[in-house]
C-alpha positions as CSV (number, residue, x, y, z in Angstrom):
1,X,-12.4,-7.5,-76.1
2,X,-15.4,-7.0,-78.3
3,X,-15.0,-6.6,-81.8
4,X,-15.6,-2.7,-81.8
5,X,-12.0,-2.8,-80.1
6,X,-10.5,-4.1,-83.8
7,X,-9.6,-3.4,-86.1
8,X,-10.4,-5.4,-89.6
9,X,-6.7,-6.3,-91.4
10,X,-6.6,-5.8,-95.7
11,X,-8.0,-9.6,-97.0
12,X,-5.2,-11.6,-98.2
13,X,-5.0,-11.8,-102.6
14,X,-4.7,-15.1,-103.0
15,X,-8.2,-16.0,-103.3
16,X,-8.2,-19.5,-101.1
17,X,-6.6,-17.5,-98.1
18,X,-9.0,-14.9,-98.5
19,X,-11.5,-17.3,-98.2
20,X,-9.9,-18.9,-94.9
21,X,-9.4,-14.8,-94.0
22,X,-13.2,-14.5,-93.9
23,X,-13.8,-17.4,-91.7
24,X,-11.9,-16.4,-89.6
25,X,-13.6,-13.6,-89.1
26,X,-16.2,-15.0,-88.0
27,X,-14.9,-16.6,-85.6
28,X,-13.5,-13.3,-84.4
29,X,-16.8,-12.0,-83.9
30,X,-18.2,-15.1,-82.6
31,X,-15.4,-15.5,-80.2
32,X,-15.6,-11.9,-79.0
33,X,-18.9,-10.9,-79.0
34,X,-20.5,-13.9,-77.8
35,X,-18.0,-16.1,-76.1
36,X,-15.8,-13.9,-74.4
37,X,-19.0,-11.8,-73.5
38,X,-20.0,-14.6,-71.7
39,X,-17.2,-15.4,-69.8
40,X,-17.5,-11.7,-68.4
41,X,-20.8,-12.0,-67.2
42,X,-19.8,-14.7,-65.1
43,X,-20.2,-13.7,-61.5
44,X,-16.1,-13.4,-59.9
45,X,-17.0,-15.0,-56.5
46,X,-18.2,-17.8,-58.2
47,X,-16.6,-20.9,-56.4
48,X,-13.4,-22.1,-58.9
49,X,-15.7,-25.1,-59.3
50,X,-18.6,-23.4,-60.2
51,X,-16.5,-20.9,-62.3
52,X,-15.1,-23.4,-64.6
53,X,-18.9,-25.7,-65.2
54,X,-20.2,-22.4,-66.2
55,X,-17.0,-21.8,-68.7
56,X,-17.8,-25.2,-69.9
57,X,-21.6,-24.8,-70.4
58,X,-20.3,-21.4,-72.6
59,X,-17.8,-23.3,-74.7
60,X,-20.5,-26.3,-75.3
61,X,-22.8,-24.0,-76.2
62,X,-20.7,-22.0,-79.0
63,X,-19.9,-25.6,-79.8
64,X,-23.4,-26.1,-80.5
65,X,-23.9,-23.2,-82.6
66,X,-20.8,-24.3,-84.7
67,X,-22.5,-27.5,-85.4
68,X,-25.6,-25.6,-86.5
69,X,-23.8,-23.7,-88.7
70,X,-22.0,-26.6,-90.7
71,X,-25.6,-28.4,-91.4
72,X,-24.6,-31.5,-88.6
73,X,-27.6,-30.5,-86.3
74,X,-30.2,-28.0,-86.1
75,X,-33.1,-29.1,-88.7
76,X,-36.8,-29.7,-88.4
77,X,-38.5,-31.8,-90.8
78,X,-41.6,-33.8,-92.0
79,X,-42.7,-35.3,-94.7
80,X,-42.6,-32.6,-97.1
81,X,-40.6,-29.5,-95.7
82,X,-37.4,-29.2,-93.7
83,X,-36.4,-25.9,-92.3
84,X,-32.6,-25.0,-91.0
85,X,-30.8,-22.2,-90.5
86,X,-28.1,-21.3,-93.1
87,X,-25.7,-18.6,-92.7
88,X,-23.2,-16.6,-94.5
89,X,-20.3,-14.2,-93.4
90,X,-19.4,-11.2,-96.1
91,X,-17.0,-8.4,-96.6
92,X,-18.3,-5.2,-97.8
93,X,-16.8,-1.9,-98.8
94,X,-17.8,0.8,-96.2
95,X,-18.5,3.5,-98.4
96,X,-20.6,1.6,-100.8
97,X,-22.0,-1.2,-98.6
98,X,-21.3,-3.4,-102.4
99,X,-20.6,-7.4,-101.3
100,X,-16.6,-7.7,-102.1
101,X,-17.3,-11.6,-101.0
102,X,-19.5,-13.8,-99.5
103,X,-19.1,-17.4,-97.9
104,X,-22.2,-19.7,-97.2
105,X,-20.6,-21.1,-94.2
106,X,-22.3,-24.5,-95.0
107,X,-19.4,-24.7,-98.1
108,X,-17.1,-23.3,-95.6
109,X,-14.0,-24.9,-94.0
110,X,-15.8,-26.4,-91.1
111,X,-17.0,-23.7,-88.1
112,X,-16.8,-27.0,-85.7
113,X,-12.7,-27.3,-87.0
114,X,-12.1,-23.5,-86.8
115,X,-13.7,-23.6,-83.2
116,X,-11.0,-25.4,-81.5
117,X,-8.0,-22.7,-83.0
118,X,-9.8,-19.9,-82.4
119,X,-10.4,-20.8,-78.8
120,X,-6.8,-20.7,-78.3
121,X,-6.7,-18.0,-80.2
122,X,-5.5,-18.6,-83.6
123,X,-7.3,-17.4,-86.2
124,X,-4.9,-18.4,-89.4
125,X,-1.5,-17.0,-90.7
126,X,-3.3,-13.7,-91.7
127,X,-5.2,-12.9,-88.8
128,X,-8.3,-11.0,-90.0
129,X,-8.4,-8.4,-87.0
130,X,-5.8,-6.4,-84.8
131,X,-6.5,-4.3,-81.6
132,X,-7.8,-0.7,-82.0
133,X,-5.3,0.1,-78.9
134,X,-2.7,-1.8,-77.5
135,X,-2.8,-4.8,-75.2
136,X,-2.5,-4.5,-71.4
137,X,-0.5,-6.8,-69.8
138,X,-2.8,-9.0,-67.3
């Protein structure tokens, strides 16, 4: 499902859960609107093979994007400049647009350790999202 088919759940009050909360989040949206819109691209006649190297080559490469995100790859340097990419997940209030709370994923958790729960789909004790409509049975 892509995230337009969730909705978000209230953040948590304790401020260290609300922190986890907001990762999470994340991950929702990276898990939904990147990952799992991979996976629906992928041609169906697609030899079982075939099918699960190409399911593979989508979970390495969120992997990959993980490890970007916590600072372990993904910098060009020389002698005097280094250039990465930095990142930050925040929760505004809709009618304002005013930051409620921001997280530098780089002093996050871990993306690389929240990858491998929220590909089983586990996003923490409060999840930060529920469906829009209800689940069909597959």
């Amino acid at each position: 499902m892509a995230t337009h088919e969730f909705e978000l759940t209230d953040p948590p009050d304790n401020p260290r859960e609300s922190e986890l909360w907001l990762q999470h989040a994340l991950g929702v949206i990276v898990f939904e609107d990147v990952r799992d819109y991979a996976m629906q691209k992928l041609p169906t006649d697609l030899p079982e093979e075939a099918l699960m190297a190409a399911k593979q080559a989508i979970d390495n490469t969120i992997y990959g994007f993980m490890m970007i995100l916590d600072g372990v790859t993904g910098s060009l340097e020389n002698k005097s400049h280094s250039v990465q990419i930095r990142a930050a997940v925040e929760m505004t209030e809709k009618d304002s647009a005013r930051v409620v709370q921001t997280i530098d994923v780089l002093n996050g958790d871990g993306m690389c350790m929240g990858y491998h729960s929220w590909k089983e789909n586990d996003f923490g004790e409060t999840p930060p999202h529920i469906p829009k409509r209800p689940l069909l049975d597959d």
